[in-house]
C-alpha positions as CSV (number, residue, x, y, z in Angstrom):
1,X,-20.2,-16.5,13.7
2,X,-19.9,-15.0,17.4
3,X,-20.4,-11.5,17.8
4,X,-16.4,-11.1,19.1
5,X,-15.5,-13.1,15.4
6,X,-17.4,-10.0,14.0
7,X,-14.6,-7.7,15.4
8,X,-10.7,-6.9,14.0
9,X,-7.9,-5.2,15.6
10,X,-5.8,-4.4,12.8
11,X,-2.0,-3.0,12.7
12,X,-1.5,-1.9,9.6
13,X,1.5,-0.6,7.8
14,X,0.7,2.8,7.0
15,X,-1.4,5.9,8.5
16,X,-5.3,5.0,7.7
17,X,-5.2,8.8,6.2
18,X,-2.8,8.0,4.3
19,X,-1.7,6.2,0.7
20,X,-5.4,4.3,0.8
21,X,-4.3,0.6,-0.2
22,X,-4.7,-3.2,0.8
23,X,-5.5,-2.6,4.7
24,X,-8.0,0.2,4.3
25,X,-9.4,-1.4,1.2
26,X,-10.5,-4.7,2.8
27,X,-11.0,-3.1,6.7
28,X,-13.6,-0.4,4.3
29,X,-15.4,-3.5,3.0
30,X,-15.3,-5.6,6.3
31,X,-17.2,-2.9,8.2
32,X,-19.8,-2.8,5.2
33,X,-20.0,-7.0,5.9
34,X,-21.0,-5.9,9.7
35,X,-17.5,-6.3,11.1
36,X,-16.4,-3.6,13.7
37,X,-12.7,-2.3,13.4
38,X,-10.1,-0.7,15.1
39,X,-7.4,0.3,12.8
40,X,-3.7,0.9,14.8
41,X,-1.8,3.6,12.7
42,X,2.2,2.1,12.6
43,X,3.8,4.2,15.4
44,X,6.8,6.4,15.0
45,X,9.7,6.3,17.3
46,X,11.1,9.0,18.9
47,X,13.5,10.0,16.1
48,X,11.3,9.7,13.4
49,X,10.4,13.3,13.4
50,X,14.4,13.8,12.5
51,X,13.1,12.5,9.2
52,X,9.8,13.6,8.8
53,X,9.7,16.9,10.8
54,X,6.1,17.2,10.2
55,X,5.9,14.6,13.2
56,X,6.9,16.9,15.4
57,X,3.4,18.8,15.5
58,X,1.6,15.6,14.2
59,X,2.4,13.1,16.3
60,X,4.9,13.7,19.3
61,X,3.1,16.5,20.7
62,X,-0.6,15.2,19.8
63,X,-2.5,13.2,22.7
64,X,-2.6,9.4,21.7
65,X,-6.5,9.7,20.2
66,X,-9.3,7.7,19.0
67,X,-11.8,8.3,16.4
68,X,-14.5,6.9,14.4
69,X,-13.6,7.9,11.0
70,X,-16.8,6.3,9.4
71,X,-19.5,3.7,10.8
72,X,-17.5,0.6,12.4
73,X,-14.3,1.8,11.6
74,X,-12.0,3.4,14.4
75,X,-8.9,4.7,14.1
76,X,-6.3,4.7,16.9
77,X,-2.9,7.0,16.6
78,X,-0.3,5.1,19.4
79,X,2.0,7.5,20.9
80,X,5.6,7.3,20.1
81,X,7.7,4.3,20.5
82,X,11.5,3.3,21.4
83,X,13.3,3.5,18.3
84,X,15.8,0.3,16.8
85,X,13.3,-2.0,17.5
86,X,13.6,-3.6,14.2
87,X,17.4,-3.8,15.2
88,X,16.9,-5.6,19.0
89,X,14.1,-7.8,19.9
90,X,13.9,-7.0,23.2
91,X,13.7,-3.3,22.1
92,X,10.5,-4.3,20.5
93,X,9.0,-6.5,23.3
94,X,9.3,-3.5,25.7
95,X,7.4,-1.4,22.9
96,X,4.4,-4.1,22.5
97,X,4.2,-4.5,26.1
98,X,3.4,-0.4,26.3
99,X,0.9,-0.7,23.1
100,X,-0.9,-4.3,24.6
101,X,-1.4,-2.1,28.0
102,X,-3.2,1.0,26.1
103,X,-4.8,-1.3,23.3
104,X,-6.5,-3.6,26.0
105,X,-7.9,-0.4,27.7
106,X,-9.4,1.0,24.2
107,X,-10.9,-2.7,23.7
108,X,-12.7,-2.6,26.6
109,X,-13.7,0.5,25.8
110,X,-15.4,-0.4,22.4
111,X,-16.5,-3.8,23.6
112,X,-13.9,-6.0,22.2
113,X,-14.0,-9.3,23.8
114,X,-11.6,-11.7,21.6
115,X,-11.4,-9.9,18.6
116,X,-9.7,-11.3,15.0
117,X,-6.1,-9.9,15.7
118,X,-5.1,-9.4,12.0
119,X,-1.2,-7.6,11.4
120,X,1.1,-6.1,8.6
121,X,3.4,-6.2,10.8
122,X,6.3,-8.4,12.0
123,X,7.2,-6.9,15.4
124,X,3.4,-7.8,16.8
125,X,4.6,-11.2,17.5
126,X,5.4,-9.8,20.4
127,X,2.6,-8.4,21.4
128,X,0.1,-11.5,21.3
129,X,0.9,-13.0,25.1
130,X,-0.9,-9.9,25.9
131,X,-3.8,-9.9,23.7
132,X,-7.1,-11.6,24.1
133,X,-7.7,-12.8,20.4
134,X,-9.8,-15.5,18.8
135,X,-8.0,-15.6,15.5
136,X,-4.8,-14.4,14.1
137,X,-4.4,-13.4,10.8
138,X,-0.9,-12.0,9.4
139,X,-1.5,-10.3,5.6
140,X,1.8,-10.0,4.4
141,X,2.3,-7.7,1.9
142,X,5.9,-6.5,1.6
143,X,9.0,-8.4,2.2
144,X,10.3,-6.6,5.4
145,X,13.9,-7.5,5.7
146,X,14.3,-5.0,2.6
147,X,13.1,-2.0,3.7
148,X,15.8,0.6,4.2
149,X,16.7,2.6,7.5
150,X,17.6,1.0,11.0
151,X,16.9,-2.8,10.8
152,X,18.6,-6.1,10.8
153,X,17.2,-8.7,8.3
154,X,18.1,-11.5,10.8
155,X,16.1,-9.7,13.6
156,X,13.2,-8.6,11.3
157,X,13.6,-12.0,10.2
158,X,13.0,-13.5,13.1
159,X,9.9,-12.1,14.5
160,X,7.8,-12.4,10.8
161,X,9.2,-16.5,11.7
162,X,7.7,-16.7,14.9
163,X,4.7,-14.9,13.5
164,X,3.9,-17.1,10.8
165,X,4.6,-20.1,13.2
166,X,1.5,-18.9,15.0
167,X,-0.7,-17.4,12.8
168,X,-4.1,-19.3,12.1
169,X,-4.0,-17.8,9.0
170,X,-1.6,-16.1,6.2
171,X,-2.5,-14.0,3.5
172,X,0.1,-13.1,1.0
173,X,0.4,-10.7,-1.8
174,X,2.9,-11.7,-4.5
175,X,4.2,-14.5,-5.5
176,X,7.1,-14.6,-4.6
177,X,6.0,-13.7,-0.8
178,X,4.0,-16.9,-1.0
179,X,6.5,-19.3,-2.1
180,X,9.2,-17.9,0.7
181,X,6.3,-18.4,3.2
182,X,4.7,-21.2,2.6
183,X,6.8,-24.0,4.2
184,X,6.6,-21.9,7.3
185,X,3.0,-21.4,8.5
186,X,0.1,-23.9,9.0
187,X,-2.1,-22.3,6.2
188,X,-1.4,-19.4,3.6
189,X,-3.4,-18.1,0.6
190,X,-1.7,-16.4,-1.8
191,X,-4.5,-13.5,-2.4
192,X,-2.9,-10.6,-4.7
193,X,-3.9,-6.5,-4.4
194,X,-6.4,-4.7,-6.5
195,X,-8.6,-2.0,-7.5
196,X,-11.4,-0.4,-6.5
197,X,-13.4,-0.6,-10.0
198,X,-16.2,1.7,-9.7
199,X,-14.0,4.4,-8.0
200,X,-11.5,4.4,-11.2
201,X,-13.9,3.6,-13.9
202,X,-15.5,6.7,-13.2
203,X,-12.3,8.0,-15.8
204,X,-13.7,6.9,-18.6
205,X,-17.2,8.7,-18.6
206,X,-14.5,12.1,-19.0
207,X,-17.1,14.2,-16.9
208,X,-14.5,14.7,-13.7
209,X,-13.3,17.9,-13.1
210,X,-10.1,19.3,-14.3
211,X,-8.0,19.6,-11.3
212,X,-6.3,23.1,-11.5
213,X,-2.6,21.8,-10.7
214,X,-2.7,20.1,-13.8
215,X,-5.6,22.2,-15.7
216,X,-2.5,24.5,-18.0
217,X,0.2,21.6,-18.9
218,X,1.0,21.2,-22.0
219,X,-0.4,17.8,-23.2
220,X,0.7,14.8,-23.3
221,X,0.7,14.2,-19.3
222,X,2.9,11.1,-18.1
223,X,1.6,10.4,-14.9
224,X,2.5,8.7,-11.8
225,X,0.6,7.9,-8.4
226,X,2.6,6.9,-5.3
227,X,5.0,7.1,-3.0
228,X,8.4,9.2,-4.0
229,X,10.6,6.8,-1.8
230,X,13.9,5.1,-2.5
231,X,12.6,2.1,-4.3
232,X,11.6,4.7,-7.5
233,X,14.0,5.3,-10.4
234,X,15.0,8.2,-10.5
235,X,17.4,8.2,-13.8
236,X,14.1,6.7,-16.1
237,X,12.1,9.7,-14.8
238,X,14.9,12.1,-15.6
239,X,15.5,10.4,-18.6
240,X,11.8,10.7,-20.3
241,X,12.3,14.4,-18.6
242,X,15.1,15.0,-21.2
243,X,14.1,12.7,-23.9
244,X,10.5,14.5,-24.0
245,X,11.1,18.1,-23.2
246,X,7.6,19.0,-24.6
247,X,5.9,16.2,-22.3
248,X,4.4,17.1,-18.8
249,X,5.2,14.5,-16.1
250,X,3.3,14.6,-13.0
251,X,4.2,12.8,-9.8
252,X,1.7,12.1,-7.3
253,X,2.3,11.1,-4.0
254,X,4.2,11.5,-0.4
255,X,8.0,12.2,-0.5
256,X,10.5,10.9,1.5
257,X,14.0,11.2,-0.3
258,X,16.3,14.2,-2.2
259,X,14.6,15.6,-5.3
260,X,16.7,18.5,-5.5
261,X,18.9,16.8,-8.5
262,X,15.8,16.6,-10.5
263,X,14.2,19.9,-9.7
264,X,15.7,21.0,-13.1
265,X,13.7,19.8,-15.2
266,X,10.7,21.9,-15.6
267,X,8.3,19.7,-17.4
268,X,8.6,17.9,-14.1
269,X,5.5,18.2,-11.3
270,X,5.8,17.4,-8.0
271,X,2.2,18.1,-6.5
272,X,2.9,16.1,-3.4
273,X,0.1,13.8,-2.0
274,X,-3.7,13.7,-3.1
275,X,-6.5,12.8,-1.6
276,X,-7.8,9.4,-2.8
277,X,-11.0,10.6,-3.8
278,X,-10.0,12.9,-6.5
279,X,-7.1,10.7,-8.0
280,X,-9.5,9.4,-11.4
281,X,-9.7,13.4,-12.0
282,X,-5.8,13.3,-12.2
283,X,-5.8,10.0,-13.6
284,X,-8.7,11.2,-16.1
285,X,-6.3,13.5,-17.8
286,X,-3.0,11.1,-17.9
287,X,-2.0,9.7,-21.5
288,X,0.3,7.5,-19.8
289,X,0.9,6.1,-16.2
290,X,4.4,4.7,-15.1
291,X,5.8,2.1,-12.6
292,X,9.1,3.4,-11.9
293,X,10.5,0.9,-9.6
294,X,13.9,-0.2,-9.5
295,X,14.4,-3.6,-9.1
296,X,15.4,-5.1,-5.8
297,X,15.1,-7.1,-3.0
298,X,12.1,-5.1,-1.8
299,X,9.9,-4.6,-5.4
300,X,10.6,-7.9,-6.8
301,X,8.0,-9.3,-4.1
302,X,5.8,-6.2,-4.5
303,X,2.4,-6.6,-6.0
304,X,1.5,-2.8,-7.1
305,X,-2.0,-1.9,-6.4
306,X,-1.4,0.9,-8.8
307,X,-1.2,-1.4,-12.0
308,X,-4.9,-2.4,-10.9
309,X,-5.7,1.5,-10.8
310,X,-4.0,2.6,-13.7
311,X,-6.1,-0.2,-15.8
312,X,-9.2,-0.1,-14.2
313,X,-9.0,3.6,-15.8
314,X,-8.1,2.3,-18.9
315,X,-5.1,4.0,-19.4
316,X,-1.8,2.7,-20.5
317,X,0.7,1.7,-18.5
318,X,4.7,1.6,-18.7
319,X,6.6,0.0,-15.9
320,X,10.0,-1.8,-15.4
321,X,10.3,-5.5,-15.2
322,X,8.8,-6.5,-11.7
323,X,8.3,-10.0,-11.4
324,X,4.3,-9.3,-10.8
325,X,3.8,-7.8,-13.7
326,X,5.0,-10.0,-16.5
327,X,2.0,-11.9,-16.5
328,X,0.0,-8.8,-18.1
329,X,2.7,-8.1,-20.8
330,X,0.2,-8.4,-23.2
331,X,-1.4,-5.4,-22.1
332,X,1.1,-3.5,-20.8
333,X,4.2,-2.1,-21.6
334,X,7.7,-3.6,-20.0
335,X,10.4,-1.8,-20.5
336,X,14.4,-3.6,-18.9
337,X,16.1,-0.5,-20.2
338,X,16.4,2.8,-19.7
339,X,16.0,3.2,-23.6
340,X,13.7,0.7,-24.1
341,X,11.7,2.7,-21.0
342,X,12.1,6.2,-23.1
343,X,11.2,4.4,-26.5
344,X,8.0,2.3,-25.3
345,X,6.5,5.9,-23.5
346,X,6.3,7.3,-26.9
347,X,4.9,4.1,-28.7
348,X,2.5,3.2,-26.2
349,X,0.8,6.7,-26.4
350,X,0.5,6.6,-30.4
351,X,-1.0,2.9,-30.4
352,X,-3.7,3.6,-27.5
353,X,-6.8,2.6,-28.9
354,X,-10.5,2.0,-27.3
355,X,-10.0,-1.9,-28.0
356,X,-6.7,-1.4,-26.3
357,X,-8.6,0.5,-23.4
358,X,-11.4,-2.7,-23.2
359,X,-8.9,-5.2,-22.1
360,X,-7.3,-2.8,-19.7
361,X,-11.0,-2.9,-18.0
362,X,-11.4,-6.0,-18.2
363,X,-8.4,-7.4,-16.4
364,X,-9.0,-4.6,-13.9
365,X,-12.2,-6.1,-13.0
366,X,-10.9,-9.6,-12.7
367,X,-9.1,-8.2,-10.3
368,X,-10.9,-6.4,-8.3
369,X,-10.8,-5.6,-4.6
370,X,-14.8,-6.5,-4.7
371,X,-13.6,-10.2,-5.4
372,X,-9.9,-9.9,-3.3
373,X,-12.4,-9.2,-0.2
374,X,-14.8,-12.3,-1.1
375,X,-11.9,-14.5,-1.3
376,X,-10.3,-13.4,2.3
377,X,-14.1,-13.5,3.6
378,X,-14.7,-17.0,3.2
379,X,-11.4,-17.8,4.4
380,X,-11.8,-15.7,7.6
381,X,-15.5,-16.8,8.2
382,X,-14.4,-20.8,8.0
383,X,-11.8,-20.2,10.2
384,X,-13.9,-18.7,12.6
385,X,-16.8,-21.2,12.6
């Protein structure tokens, strides 16, 4: 393999500091395999700080920057774009043409010759005429013509088309993602999320640290790790809330929609975001973690890496009927109702038991990121040959 297969631009789809999933994941373990990487943070637009004021001192008024955040890995933060480019192409082709110009300047700064060009995003189809790349590789993880906010489907639509037209290679993550895609592309492997085993099995040795957010609830705890976005429901949190008055339930992650309806409840704790290295302390003390979603057009093509998490800690885990789930129903607990969602939290706490807790491990380690990477490796390195 050349020395210029041996680097990746990568877009991803969130903020490397931020929820640490799929992209950082595998980008973590290619730079241990010797690849260097240049991870893009997703730009904002211009109006994005109207939703997330935090942009304002975050991002609009920050210098564009690099960094190396660990060995091989760099991190670049683009400066902000047009917005309703996921509503009018040529919106977005003005935006790539802005990022190609500074991302060609930072790769000849680090040496990039013809890096692997590898995306989570749709909209870089436009960006590729200006791109030296040796390989293109599109990991798509989400169905993108679901999100909410200011797109069109058919435009979105569009661009992941011409994407997949041209992409030497396609990842997907769900099921249902692969068999929308697979007519459309000249090779896709269908290569689902994980966990990071080690990190999470560290639960089950109960020596972690009591975090002191959690440290004086009343036991049992009913946890969930995330993001508090529009694809979570709401009413079956509420509902275990009321159901459960004696219960703790602790929600983890970044937030991004009204809470105010459920602020209530006080055996309801919203802690806000934590730092992935400390979640098996949090998870350590859960006697129950939840999947939330509702079902729609966006989570019944998601594949959660928290299922992988939850088990690889051994703990139990209730969550709604997503399509990527059912195949673990053995093991985990599927509720279609709100009742039936209030009912199994109660049974699956009293019938938790270490055999219970062994099969939990052991499908979390048949799924681990270790092998995820392996498989993608293989993939990437005989296409590269």
């Amino acid at each position: 393999m050349k020395t210029s297969d041996r680097q990746i631009v990568c877009f991803g789809a969130a903020d490397w500091s931020g929820m640490y999933a799929r992209a950082q994941q595998l980008m973590t373990r290619f730079a241990a395999a010797g690849f260097q990487v240049l991870y893009v943070n997703p730009p904002i637009t211009w109006l994005s700080p109207l939703k997330k004021p935090l942009y304002w001192k975050t991002r609009v008024f920050q210098i564009p920057k690099l960094e190396e955040v660990s060995p091989g890995i760099f991190v670049y933060t683009p400066f902000p774009l047009l917005p309703f480019a996921n509503l009018q192409t040529r919106i977005n082709k003005l935006n790539q043409y802005f990022l190609a110009r500074k991302l060609n300047k930072i790769s000849k700064t680090l040496e990039f010759n013809k890096p692997i060009f590898w995306t989570y995003l749709p909209n870089n189809v436009d960006i590729l005429k200006y791109l030296r790349y040796s390989l293109l590789i599109y990991d798509c993880a989400d169905e993108h013509t679901s999100f909410p906010g200011f797109i069109n489907p058919a435009t979105v639509s569009e661009m992941e088309n011409r994407l997949l037209s041209q992409a030497e290679i396609v990842f997907a993550s769900a099921q249902e993602l692969y068999k929308k895609r697979i007519g459309t592309c000249r090779y896709i492997r269908l290569i689902k999320n994980g966990a990071d085993f080690k990190h999470f099995q560290q639960v089950l040795e109960g020596t972690l640290v009591l975090p002191e957010d959690i440290s004086s609830l009343p036991k049992p705890i009913i946890g969930y790790i995330g993001a508090i976005s529009t694809w979570l429901d709401l009413e079956l949190i509420e509902a275990l809330a009321t159901a459960y008055p004696m219960w703790s339930i602790v929600m983890i992650g970044p937030q991004d929609i009204d809470l105010s309806a459920l602020k209530i409840h006080k055996n309801i704790y919203w802690l806000g975001p934590k730092p992935y290295q400390i979640l098996p302390a949090y998870l350590q003390n859960f006697d129950l973690c939840l999947i939330p979603f509702i079902i729609n057009g966006l989570t019944v093509n998601v594949n959660p890496v928290k299922l992988y998490e939850y088990l690889a800690a051994g703990k139990p885990v209730l969550t709604t009927a997503l399509p990527e789930v059912t195949q673990f129903s053995d093991h985990i607990a599927i509720a279609k109702t709100k009742a039936e969602f209030v009912t199994l939290a109660a049974q699956e706490i009293a019938e938790d038991c270490s055999l219970k807790i062994q099969c939990r491990l052991k499908i979390a380690l048949a799924n681990s990121w270790d092998l995820r990477f392996e498989q993608m490796l293989q993939i990437v390195l005989e296409k590269s040959s």
